[in-house]
N, C-alpha and C positions, 0 to 999 in steps of 0.2 A: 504494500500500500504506500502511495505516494507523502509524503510525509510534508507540510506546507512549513516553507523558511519566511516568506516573504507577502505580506500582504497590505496591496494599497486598497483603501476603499474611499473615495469621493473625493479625490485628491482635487485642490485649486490654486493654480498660480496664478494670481494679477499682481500688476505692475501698477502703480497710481500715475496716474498724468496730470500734470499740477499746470494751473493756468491761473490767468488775472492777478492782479497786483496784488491780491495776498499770499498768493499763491496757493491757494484754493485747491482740493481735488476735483477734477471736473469729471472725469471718467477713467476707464482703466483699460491695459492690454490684457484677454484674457490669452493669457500664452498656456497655460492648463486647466481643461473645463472640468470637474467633475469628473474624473479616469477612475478606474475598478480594476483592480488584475491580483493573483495569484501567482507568486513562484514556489518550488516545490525543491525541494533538495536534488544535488546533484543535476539539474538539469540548464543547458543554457535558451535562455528567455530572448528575443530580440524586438528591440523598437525600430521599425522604420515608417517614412515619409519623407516630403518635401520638406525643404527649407522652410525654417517656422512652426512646424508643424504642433511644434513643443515637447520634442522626443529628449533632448540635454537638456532640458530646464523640468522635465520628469527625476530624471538620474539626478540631478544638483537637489531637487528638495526632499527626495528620499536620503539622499545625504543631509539634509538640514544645511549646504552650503551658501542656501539661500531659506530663509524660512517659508513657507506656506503659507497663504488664506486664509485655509481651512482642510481640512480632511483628515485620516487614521495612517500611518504608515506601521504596522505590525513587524516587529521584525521577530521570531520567537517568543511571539505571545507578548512583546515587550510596544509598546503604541512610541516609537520614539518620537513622534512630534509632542508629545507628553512632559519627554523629559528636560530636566535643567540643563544647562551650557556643560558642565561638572559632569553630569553623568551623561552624556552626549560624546561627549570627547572618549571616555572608557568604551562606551559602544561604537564607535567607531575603528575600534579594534578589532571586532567583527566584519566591518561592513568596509571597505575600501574600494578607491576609484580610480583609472588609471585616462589619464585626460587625453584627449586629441591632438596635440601639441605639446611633443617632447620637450622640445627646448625652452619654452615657454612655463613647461609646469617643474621645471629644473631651476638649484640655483648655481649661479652661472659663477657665483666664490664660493661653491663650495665640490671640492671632488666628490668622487662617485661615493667613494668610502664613506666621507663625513656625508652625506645627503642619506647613504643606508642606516650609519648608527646614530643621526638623527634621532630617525624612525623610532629606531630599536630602545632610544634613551625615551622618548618622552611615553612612548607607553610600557616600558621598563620589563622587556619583554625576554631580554636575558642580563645576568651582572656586566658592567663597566667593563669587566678584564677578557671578556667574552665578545664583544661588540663586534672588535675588528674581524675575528675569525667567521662571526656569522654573516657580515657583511659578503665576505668573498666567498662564503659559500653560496650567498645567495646567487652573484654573478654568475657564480660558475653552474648556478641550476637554470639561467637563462639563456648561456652560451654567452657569454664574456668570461675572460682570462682573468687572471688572478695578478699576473701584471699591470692589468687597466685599471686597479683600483686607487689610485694619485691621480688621475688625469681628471680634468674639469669636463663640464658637458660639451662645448666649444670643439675637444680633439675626439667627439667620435660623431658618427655618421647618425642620420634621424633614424634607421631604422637601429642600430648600436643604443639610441639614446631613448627610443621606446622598451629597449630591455631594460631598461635602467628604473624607468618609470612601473613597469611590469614587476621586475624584482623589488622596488620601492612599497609596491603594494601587497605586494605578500607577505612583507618582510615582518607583521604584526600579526599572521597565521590566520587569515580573514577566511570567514565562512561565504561575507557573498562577495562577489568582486563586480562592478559598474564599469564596464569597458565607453568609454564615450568618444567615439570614432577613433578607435582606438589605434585604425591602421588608415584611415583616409588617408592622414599625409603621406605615406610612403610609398615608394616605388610597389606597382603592381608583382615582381619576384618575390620583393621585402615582404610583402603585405602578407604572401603564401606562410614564407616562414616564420611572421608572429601568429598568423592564426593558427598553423602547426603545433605552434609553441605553446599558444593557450588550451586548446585541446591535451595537449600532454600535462602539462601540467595540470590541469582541470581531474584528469583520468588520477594522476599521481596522489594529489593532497586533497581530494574529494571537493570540489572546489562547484560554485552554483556562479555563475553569469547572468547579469541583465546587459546584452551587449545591444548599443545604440547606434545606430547607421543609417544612411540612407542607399546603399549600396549594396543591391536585391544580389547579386553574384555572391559576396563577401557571407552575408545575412544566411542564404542556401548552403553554404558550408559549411556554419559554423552551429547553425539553431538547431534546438529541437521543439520550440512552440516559437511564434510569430503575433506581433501585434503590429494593427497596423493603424497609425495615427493621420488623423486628417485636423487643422483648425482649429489645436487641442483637444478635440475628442478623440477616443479609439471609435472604428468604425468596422475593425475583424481582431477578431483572434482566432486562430489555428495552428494546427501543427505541422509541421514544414510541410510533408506531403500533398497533405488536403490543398494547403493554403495553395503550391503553384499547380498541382492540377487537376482544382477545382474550386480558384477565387471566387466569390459568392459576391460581395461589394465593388459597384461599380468602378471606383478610385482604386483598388485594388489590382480588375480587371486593366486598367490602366496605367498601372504600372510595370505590371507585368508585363503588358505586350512591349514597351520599351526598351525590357534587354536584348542587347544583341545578341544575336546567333552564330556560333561560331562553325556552322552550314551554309553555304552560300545559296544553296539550292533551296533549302528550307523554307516554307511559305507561310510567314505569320502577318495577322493582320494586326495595323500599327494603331490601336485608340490615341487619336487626339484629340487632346481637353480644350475645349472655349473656353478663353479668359481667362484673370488670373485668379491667382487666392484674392479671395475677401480680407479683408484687415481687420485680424486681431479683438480692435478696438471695436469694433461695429459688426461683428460676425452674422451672416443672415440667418432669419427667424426658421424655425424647423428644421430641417437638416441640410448643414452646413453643406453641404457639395451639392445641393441642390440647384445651384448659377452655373455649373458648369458639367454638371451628369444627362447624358442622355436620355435615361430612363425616368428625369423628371415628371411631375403632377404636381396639382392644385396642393395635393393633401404633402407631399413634401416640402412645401413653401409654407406651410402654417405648424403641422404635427411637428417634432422635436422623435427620429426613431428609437428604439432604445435594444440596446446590445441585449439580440437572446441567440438561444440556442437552436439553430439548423438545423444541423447533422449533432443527433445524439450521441452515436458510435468514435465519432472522434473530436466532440465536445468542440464543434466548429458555428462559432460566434456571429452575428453580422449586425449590422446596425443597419438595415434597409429595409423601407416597408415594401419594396416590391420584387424582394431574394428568387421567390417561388414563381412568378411571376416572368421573372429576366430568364431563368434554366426552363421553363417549359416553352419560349419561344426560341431557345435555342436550341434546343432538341429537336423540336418541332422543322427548323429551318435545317438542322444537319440531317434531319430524313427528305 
């Protein structure tokens, strides 16, 4: 039986937008509406979408790196939007995030070494006289040498310095780890070799992922459930499988047909979306993808749909009032 680590229920991030000479709040970005999800041990979880969509600014407030709204973040029964600054930092020791940008989430005076026994000193996680040795052990369980541990982030390479950040985050023995485009920045070969690398690792120290991307290729590799965010709402969740062959949500179907094919021959047809995203600030009334889905109606421009369940058998989620509706005229059309 699946054993649950991770659970957000009603999750909301707004942003206040302050206007007129007192500076007044006049309105707010919502960058997370209302989100619901479950992670379960040992399993990796994935967010993707469009730019904005509010998939890192999910990952940053289940971190608490930015606080929340409103909503429950459960992390083993423990509600950490609950708790004090004091006991937030001690759980934090559990839950670590390995950021998008190596070099940027590095400090750039301090060597690899001192940035690992950092780590190691502030949640005191072996003695002082010990620090050094675990540091280069860490290195050396990401594929960096035991030599490279005096060298600043500056003398090694972004994908070298994504190990760095990788090893940084384990280095406190984390039950879940928040990957937050964890490999965008790097070379497409590089990219192979960190998700390799988190997978092994993951397999080795039982290790559960929320990993956050917009990059459906990277996402198929690495998941074994899928959420999929639109406008700050989720709008699917599924398991790898289902999710690419047999999308149920429009925006979904639309993303999917976007990747490329690595068949020349191969014949897929390409969904392109009218218009752009809605803005945040002003999001339209009943379900948000409704300016630019196909499958549009009356009653999607007023009703708000709500995430239920499809497909029982592999608990495949959608938020579309017209799911049953979209598959029986395409069935219908492929006879």
């Amino acid at each position: 039986m699946k054993k649950e680590l991770l659970k957000v229920n009603r999750l909301k991030q707004y942003y206040p937008i302050k206007g007129g000479f007192l500076g007044r709040t006049v309105n707010h970005v919502k960058a997370v509406d209302d989100i619901s999800f479950t992670i379960y041990e040992g399993e990796t979880v994935s967010i993707v979408g469009e730019s904005g969509c509010g998939k890192s600014t999910t990952g940053r407030a289940i971190m608490r790196l930015e606080e929340p709204t409103s909503g429950e973040v459960f992390f083993g029964g423990t509600n950490l939007l609950s708790l004090k600054k004091s006991e937030m930092l001690k759980k934090r020791k559990e839950v670590q995030m390995i950021f998008q940008d190596p070099y940027a989430s590095l400090n750039p005076r301090k060597t690899v070494a001192q940035t690992l026994e950092e780590a190691l000193e502030i949640q005191n996680v072996v003695p002082s006289s010990e620090r050094r040795a675990r540091a280069i052990e860490l290195m050396e369980m990401v594929g960096l040498a035991a030599y490279q541990a005096d060298r600043y982030p500056h003398e090694f390479s972004g994908g070298q310095r994504q190990r760095v950040g990788i090893a940084r985050a384990l280095s406190v023995n984390p039950k879940l780890v928040i990957c937050d485009e964890a490999v965008s920045a790097l070379d497409v070969s590089i990219q192979a070799q960190v998700l390799n690398l988190l997978k092994s690792l993951q397999r080795e120290l039982k290790l559960t992922y929320l990993f956050i991307s917009h990059d459906l290729g990277v996402v198929r590799h690495i998941s074994d459930r899928i959420i999929v965010m639109y406008l700050g709402r989720i709008v699917e969740i599924s398991d790898k499988a289902s999710l690419f062959n047999n999308p149920l949500h429009p925006y979904t179907r639309a993303l999917l047909s976007a990747i490329p094919s690595v068949n020349p021959d191969a014949k897929k047809e390409r969904i392109i979306l009218k218009g752009d995203i809605p803005s945040p600030i002003d999001p339209p009334a009943g379900c948000r993808f409704h300016t630019r889905c196909p499958y549009a109606t009356d009653r999607c421009k007023t009703e708000t749909p709500e995430l239920r369940t499809v497909n029982e058998n592999v608990e495949h989620q959608a938020a579309c009032h017209h799911v049953e509706e979209i598959q029986e005229k395409e069935l219908a059309a492929a006879k």
